[in-house]
C-alpha positions in Angstrom: 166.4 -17.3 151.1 167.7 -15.6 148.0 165.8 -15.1 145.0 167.4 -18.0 142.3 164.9 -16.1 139.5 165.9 -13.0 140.1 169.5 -13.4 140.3 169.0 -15.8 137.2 167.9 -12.9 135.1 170.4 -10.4 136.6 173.4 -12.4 135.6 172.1 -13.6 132.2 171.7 -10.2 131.2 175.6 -9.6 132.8 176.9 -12.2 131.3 175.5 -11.0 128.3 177.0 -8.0 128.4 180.0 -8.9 129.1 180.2 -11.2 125.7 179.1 -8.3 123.6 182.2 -6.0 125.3 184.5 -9.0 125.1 183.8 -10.3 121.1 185.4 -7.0 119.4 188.5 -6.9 121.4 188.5 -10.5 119.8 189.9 -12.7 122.6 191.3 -16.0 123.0 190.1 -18.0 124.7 191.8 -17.7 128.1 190.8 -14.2 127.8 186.9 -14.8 127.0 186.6 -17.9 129.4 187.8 -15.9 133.2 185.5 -12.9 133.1 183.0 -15.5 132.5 184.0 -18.1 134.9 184.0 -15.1 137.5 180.4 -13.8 136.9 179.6 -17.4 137.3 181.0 -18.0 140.6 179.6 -14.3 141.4 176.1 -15.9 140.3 176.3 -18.9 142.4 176.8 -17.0 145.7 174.2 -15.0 145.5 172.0 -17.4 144.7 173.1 -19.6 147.7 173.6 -22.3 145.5 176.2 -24.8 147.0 178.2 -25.7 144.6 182.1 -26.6 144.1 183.2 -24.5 141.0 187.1 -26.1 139.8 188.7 -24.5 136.8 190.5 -26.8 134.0 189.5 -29.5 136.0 191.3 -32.6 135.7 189.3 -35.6 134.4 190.3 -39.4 133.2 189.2 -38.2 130.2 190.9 -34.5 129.6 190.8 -31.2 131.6 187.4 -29.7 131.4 187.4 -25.8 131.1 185.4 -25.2 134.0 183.5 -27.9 136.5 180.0 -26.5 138.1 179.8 -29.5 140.5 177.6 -31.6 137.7 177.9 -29.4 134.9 180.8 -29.3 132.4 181.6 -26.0 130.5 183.9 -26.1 127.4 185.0 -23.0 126.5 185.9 -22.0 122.7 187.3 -18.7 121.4 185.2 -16.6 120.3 183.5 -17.1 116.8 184.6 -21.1 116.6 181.2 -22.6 116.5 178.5 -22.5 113.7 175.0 -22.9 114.1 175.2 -26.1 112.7 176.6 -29.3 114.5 178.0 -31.1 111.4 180.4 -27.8 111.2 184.1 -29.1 111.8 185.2 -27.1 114.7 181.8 -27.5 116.7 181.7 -30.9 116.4 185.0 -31.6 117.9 184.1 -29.2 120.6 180.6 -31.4 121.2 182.8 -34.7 121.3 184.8 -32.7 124.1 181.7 -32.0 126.5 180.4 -35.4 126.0 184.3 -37.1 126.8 184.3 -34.6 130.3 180.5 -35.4 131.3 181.7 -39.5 131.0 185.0 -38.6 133.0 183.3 -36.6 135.6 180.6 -39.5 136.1 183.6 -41.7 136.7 185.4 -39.6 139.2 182.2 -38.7 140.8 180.8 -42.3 140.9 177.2 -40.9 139.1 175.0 -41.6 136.7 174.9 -40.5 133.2 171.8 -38.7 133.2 172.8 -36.6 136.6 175.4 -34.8 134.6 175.2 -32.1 131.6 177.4 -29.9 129.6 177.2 -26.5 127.8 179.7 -25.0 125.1 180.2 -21.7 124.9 182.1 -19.5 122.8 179.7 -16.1 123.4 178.1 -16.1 119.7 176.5 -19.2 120.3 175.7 -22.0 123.0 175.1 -25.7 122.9 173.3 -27.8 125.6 174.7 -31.8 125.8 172.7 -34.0 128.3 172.3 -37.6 128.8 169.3 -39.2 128.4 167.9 -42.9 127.8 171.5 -44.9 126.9 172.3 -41.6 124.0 173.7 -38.2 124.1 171.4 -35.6 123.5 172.8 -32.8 121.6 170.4 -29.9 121.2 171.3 -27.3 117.9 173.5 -24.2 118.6 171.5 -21.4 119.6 172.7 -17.6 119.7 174.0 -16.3 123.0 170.9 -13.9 124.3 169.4 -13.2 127.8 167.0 -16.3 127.1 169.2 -18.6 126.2 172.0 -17.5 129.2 168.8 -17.7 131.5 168.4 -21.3 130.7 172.4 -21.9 130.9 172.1 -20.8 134.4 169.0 -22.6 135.3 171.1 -25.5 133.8 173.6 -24.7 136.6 171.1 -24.2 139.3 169.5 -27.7 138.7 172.3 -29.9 137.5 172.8 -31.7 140.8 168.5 -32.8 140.9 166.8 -31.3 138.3 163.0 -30.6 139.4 161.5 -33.9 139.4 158.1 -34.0 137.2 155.8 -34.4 140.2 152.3 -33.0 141.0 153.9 -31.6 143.9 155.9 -29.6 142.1 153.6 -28.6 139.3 151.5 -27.0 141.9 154.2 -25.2 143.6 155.0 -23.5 140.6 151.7 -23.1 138.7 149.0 -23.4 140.9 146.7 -20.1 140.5 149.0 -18.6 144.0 152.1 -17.9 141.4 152.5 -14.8 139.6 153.3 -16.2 136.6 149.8 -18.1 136.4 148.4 -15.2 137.6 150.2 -13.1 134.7 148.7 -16.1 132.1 145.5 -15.6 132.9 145.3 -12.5 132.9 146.5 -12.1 129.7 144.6 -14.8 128.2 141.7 -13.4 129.7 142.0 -10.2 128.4 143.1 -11.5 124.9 140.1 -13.2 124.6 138.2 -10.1 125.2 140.1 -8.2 123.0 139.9 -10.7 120.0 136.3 -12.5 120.6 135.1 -9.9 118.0 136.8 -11.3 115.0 135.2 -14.4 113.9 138.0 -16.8 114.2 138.5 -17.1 118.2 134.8 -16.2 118.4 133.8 -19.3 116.8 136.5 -21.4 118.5 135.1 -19.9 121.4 131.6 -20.8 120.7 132.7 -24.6 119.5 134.5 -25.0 122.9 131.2 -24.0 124.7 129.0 -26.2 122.3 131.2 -29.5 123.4 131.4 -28.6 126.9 127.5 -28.1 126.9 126.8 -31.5 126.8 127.9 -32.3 130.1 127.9 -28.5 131.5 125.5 -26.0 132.0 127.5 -22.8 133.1 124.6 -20.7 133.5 123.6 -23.7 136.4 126.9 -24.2 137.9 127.3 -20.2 138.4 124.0 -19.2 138.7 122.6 -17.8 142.0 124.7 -18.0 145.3 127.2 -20.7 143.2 128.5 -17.7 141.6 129.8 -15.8 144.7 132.5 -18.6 145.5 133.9 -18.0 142.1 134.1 -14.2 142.7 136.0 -15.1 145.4 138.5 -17.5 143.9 139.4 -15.6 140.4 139.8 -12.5 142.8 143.5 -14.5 143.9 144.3 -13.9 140.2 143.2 -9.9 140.2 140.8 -10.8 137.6 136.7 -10.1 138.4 133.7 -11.9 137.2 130.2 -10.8 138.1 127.5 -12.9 135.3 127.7 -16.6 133.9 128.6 -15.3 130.9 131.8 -13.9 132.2 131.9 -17.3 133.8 132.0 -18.6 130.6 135.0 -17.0 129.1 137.3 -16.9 132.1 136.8 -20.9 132.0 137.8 -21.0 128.6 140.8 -18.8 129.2 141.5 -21.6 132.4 140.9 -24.3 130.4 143.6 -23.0 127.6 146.3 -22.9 130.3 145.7 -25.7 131.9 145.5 -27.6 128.4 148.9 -25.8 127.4 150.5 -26.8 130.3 150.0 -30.6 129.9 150.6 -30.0 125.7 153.8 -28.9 126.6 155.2 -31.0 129.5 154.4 -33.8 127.1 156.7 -32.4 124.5 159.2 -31.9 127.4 158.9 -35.6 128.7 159.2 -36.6 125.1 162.3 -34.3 124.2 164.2 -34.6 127.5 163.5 -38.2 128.2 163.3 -39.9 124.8 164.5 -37.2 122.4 167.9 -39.2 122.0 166.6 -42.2 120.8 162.9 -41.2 118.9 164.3 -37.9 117.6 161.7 -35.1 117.2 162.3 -31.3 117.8 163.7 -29.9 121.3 161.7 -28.7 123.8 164.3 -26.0 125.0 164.9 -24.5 121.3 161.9 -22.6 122.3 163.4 -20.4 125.3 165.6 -18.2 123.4 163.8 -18.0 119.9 162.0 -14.6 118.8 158.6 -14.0 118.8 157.5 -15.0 115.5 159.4 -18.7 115.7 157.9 -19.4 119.0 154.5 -18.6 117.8 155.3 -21.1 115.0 156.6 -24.0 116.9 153.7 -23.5 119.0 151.6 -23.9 115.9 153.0 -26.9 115.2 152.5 -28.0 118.6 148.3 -27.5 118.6 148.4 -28.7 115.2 150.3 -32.3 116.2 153.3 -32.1 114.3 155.4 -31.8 117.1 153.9 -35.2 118.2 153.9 -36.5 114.8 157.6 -36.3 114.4 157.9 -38.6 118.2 155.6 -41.3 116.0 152.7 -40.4 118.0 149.5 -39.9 115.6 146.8 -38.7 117.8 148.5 -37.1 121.0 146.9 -33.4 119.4 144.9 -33.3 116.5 143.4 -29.4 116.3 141.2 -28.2 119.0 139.8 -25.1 119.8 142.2 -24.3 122.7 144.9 -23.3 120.0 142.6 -19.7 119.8 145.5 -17.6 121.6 147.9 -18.0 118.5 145.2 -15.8 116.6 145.2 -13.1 120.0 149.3 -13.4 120.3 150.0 -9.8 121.5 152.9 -9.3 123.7 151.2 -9.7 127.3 150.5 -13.0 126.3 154.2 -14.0 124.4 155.8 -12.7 127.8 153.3 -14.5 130.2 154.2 -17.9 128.1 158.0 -17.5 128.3 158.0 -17.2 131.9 155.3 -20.4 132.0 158.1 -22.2 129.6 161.4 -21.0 131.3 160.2 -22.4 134.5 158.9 -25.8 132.7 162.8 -26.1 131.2 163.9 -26.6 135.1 161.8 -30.1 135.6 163.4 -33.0 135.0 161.7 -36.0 133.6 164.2 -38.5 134.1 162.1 -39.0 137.7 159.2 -40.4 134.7 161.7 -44.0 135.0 163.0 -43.4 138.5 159.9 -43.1 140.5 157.3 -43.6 138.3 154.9 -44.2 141.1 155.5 -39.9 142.1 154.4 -39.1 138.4 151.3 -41.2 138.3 147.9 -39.0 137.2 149.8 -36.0 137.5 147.4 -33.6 135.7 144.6 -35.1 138.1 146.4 -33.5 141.1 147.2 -30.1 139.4 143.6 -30.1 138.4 142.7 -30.4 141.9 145.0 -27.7 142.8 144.4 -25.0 140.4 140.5 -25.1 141.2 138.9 -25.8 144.7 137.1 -28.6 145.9 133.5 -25.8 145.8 134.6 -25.0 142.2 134.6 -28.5 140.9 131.3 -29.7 142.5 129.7 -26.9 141.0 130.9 -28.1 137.3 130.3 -31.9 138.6 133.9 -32.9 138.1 134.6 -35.7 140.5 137.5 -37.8 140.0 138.4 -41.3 141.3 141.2 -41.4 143.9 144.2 -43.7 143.4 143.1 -45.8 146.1 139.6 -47.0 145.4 140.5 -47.5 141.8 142.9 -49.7 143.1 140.8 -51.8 145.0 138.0 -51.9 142.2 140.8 -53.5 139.9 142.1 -55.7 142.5 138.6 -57.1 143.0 138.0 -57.3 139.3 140.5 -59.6 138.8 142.5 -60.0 141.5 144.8 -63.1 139.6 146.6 -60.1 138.3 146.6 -57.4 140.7 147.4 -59.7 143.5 150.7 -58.1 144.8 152.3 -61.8 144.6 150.3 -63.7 142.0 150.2 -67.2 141.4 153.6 -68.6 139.8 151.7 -70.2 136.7 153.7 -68.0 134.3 152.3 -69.4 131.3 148.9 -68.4 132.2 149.6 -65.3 133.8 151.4 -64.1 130.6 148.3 -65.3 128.6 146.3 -63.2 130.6 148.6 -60.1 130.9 149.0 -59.9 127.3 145.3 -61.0 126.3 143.1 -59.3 128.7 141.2 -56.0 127.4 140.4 -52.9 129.8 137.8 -50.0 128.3 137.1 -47.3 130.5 133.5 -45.8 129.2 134.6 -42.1 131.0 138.3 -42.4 131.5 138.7 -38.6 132.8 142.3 -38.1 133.2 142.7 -41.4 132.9 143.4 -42.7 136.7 142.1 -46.5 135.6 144.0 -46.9 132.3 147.2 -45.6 134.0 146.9 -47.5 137.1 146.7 -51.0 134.7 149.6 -49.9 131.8 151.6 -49.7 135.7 150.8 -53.2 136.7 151.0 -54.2 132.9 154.2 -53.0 132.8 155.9 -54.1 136.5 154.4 -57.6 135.9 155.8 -57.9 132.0 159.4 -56.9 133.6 158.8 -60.0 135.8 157.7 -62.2 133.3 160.7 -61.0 131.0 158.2 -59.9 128.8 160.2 -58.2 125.1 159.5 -54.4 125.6 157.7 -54.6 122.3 155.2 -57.2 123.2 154.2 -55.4 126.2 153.7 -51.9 124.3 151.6 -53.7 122.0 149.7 -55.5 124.5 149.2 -51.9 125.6 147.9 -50.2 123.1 145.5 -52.9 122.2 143.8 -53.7 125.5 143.7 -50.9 127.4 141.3 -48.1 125.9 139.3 -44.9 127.2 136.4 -43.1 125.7 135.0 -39.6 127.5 133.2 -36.7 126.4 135.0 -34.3 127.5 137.3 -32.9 124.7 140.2 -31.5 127.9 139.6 -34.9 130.0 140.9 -36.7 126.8 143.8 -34.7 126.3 144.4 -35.2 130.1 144.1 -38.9 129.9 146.5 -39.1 126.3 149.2 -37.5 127.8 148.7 -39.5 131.2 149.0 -42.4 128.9 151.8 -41.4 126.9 154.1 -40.6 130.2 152.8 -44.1 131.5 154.3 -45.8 128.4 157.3 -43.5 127.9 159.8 -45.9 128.6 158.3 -48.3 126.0 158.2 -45.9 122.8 161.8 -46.6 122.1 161.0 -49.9 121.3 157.9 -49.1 119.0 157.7 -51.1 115.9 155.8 -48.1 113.8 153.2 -45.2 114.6 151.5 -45.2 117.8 148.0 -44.3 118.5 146.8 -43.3 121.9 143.6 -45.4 122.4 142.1 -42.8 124.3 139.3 -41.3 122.5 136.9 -38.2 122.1 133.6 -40.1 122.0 130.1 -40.7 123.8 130.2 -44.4 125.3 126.4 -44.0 125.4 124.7 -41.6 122.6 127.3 -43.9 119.5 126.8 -43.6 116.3 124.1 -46.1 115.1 122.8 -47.4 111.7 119.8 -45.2 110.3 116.2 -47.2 110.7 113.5 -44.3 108.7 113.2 -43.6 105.1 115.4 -40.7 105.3 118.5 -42.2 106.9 118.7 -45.7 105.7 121.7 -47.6 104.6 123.4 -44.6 106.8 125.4 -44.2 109.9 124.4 -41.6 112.1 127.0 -39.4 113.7 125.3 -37.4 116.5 127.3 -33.8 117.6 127.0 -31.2 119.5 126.0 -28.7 116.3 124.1 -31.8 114.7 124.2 -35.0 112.9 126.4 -36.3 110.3 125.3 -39.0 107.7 127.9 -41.1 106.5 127.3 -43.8 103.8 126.8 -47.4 105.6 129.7 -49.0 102.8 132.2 -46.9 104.3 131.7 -47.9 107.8 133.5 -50.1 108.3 136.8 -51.0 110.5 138.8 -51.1 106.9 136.9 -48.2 105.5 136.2 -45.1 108.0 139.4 -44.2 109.4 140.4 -43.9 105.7 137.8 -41.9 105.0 138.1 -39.3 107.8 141.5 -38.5 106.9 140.9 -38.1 103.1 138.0 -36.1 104.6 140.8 -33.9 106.5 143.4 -34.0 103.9 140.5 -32.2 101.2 138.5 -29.8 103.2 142.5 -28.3 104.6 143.1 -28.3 101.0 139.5 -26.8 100.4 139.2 -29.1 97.1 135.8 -29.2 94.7 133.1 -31.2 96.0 133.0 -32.8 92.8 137.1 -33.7 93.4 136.2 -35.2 97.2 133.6 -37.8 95.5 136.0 -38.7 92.8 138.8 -39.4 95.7 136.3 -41.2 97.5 135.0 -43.2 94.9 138.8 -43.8 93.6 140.3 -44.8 96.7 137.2 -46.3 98.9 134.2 -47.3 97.1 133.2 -50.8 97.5 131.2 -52.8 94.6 128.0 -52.1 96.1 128.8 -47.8 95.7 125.9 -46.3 94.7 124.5 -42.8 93.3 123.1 -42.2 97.0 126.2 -42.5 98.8 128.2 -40.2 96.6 125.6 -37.6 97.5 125.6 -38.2 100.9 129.3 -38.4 101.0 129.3 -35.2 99.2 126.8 -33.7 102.1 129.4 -34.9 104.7 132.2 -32.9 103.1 130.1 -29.7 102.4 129.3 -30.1 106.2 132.8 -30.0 107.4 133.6 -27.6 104.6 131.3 -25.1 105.8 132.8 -25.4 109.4 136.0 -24.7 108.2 135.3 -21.6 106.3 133.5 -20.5 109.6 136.8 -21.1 111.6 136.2 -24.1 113.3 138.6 -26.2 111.6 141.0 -28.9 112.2 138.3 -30.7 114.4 135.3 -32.3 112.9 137.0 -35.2 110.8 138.8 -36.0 113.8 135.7 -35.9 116.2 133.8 -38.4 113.6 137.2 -40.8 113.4 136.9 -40.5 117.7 133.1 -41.2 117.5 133.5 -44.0 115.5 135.8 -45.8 118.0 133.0 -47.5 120.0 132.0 -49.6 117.3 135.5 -50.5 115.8 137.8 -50.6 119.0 136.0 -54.9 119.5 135.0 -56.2 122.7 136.4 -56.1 126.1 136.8 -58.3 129.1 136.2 -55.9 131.8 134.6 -52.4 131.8 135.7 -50.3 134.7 136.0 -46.9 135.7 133.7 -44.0 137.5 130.3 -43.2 135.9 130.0 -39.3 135.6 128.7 -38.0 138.4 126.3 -35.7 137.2 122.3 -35.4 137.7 120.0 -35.9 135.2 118.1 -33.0 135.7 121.2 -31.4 135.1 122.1 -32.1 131.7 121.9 -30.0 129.1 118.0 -30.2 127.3 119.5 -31.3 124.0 121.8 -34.0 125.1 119.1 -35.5 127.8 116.3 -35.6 125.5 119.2 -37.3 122.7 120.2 -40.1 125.5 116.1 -40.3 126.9 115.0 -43.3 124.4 118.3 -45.1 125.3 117.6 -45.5 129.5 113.7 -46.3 128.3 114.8 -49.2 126.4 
């Protein structure tokens, strides 16, 4: 079977040459498109790819330059488009591409979304799909190896685009592939290189003081345990002989495996909604240079990326973001292969079959570390099935497969009834109700805005574990992607970063009265009693993360605080205690673990804002007591002896 990646990169860089010899000679357009055309029909033979190439191919709607079965190239002469699309001369070229792709659905009796479009002119090339009821237009980028790459990969999937299975995901990045081979050993060795300047050391050691709550590395690869890992990071030619070692090359897995499902969710949310919420482009990042990828990637660990979707909380800063600050070129090369092959899936089979996408990052979690590995660390996850059947006996009025046809009640109860998962995990129980939430409000003709609503407000997660939550957000989000078009404002994911048992609680000695205590894993926060409150804390956490990224006075933070928040019962104690808080976090920063402890108290908070619930279901962590980390069983002792 021939090589589709290799032959990919040998005729980008042809095709690439060939423009570069072509643009001084200044051709028209005639001239410019056969060379091309012919290198393309070259391309596809050796890459066995079946397709039916036809030359100004006649259409109900004009004569498209070229036809690559389900892909539409418009050809312009050389130096015609601009980088920007309000330009004259590329707009009426876009306008072209988008009248072929509807005439070519017509003749070829297909959908919208099956078909794309690329123009060219050899300076610069832009990518048209369809995509939920709008055109998606994506900026004009220059014509380099990257970007020719992706045009071909555009050619190579056009007909089915790799469907955003877990199938898949494994296939292509399960630790067996070279290029998840190649990431970890560069992240690995990054680590190594940078763990002696204080930032990624102390976002190395905040990772390890979150995961030590519910982990003890030094017990799960201690002794004999250790020799299965050996065995299994030996597939990636990477060795680890202490615990310790242990330690890091989980943090290095954990980064991949939590950059992976960062970024698919910017791909769903580009290439499936990105036409109708807007938002940056996933596929601008193939062909940028070093330095704008590294900042787009900032802005993805940071949020931003998510922000401009209308999503608040999908990322909000977490220590997984430390290979930004070790960016050397092992690791930029090992993330554009792991983005180039991401740019082939497909999301559209998100709406198609959602039942194929369901807990994706459960599967690949399963396949990137064995069944030994993960009883070790005392990760057990739920399987579809016998979260099904819990559900279906916990109330089986709804989950019935044909449920009674009192409609008034049944809507009552879809749109009423409230979910909580204590430990969610990836989320297999919140997504497997948004999918009965969702096919029984399409019965009930339920307005798509109701339902999201209902959603958001009734069907909540809490876990511990700061890469489970991300998991089960963007298993959420891909749940309800279909919905988000029909948001009436921001959107929270109600999946949150907090202990469903050790919660924040109202301080009872002399010391900590008319407080709330925030237990952590690097100690306990005391925050004024007046401001927690469901109107008041949320407020203050972000004013709390708007002044320590600002590094204001902490004279300035009590003045904001007593400005903006204070209720009439304020007093003198408060403002010192709300000064202690900020110092706290203030500290942290300066220390390098930033953009995380605001957040975590907003997330612990959640237990005692989110109200109360009708049904608590879900998997208790299966982990022994004797187990748990000393600090964290001696903090939860008092509550099982009540």
């Amino acid at each position: 079977m021939p090589d589709s990646n290799k032959s990919i990169r040998k005729y980008a860089k042809k095709i690439l040459e060939k423009c570069q010899e072509l643009l001084p000679n200044a051709p028209n357009e005639a001239e410019f498109r056969h060379p091309i055309d012919q290198l393309l029909r070259e391309f596809c033979d050796e890459a066995g790819l079946n397709l039916s190439p036809h030359a100004e191919h006649p259409l109900t709607t004009g004569r498209a330059d070229a036809v690559f079965n389900r892909l539409v190239i418009e050809y312009e002469k050389p130096g015609t488009l601009s980088g920007n699309l309000s330009h004259t001369a590329t707009k009426k070229a876009v306008q072209q591409v988008k009248d072929y792709i509807v005439g070519l659905a017509k003749k070829q009796r297909q959908e919208l979304q099956r078909i794309a479009g690329v123009v060219l002119d050899g300076c610069y090339i832009i990518f048209v799909r369809y995509h939920a009821g709008n055109f998606q237009v994506e900026p004009p980028v220059r014509v380099t190896s990257d970007s020719l790459e992706r045009f071909l990969y555009w050619l190579t999937n056009t007909a089915s685009g790799t469907a955003l299975t877990a199938e898949n995901l494994n296939r292509d990045f399960s630790i067996e592939q070279v290029r998840t081979q190649n990431i970890l050993r560069a992240l690995t060795e990054g680590l190594k290189n940078a763990l002696g300047g204080d930032r990624v050391n102390n976002l190395f050691k905040q990772w390890r003081m979150f995961f030590s709550q519910s982990i003890d590395y030094s017990e799960a690869f201690g002794g004999r345990k250790l020799e299965s890992l050996k065995k299994w990071v030996g597939k990636a030619g990477l060795t680890v002989n202490t615990p310790k070692e242990a330690e890091r090359f989980f943090f290095a897995l954990h980064t991949y495996f939590a950059l992976l499902v960062k970024l698919i969710a910017w791909l769903a949310l580009s290439k499936h909604l990105g036409g109708k919420l807007g938002g940056p482009s996933f596929g601008q990042l193939i062909g940028t240079d070093s330095d704008t990828l590294r900042r787009r990637l900032s802005e993805l660990e940071e949020g931003g990326i998510f922000h401009a979707f209308g999503l608040t909380n999908l990322l909000e800063g977490d220590f997984f973001a430390w290979y930004l600050f070790a960016w050397d070129k092992p690791i930029e090369d090992a993330l554009r292969e792991l983005l180039k092959c991401l740019d082939k899936y497909d999301p559209a089979s998100l709406s198609i079959h959602p039942e194929e996408s369901r807990d994706l990052f459960k599967k690949l979690y399963h396949y990137l570390l064995p069944r030994e590995i993960r009883r070790n660390l005392g990760e057990y996850y739920t399987p579809d099935w016998l979260a099904q059947q819990l559900l279906n006996q916990a109330e089986s009025e709804l989950f019935a497969p044909d449920p009674p046809r009192n409609e008034r009640r049944l809507r009552d109860k879809l749109l009423n009834t409230r979910w909580l998962d204590p430990a969610c995990g990836s989320g297999t129980f919140l997504v497997l109700i948004i999918a009965r939430m969702k096919g029984l409000g399409q019965a009930l003709f339920i307005n798509e805005s109701e339902l999201l609503n209902a959603i958001l407000g009734n069907v909540v997660g809490f876990d511990l574990n700061p890469l489970a939550v991300l998991t089960a957000r963007v298993n959420y989000l891909l749940a309800i992607a279909n919905l988000l078009e029909h948001r009436r404002g921001e959107v929270t994911i109600p999946v949150y970063l907090a202990d469903s048992v050790r919660t924040p609680v109202m301080g009872q000695d002399l010391f900590t009265e008319g407080t709330c205590e925030f237990p952590t894993a690097i100690g306990n926060f005391l925050v004024p009693a007046v401001l927690c409150t469901k109107e008041r804390f949320d407020r203050f956490c972000n004013i709390l993360d708007e002044s320590v990224r600002a590094q204001i006075s902490p004279d300035a933070f009590v003045s904001r605080i007593e400005k903006e928040l204070a209720p009439p019962e304020w007093q003198e104690r408060d403002a010192h205690l709300a000064r202690d808080v900020y110092e706290q976090v203030l500290d942290l920063h300066r220390q390098g673990m930033n953009g995380l402890w605001a957040r975590l108290l907003k997330n612990n908070f959640a237990p005692l804002t989110v109200g109360q619930f009708d049904y608590i279901v879900g998997n208790p962590p299966w982990v022994n007591w004797e187990h748990l980390p000393d600090g964290y069983r001696q903090a939860i002792k008092p509550i099982w002896e009540r």
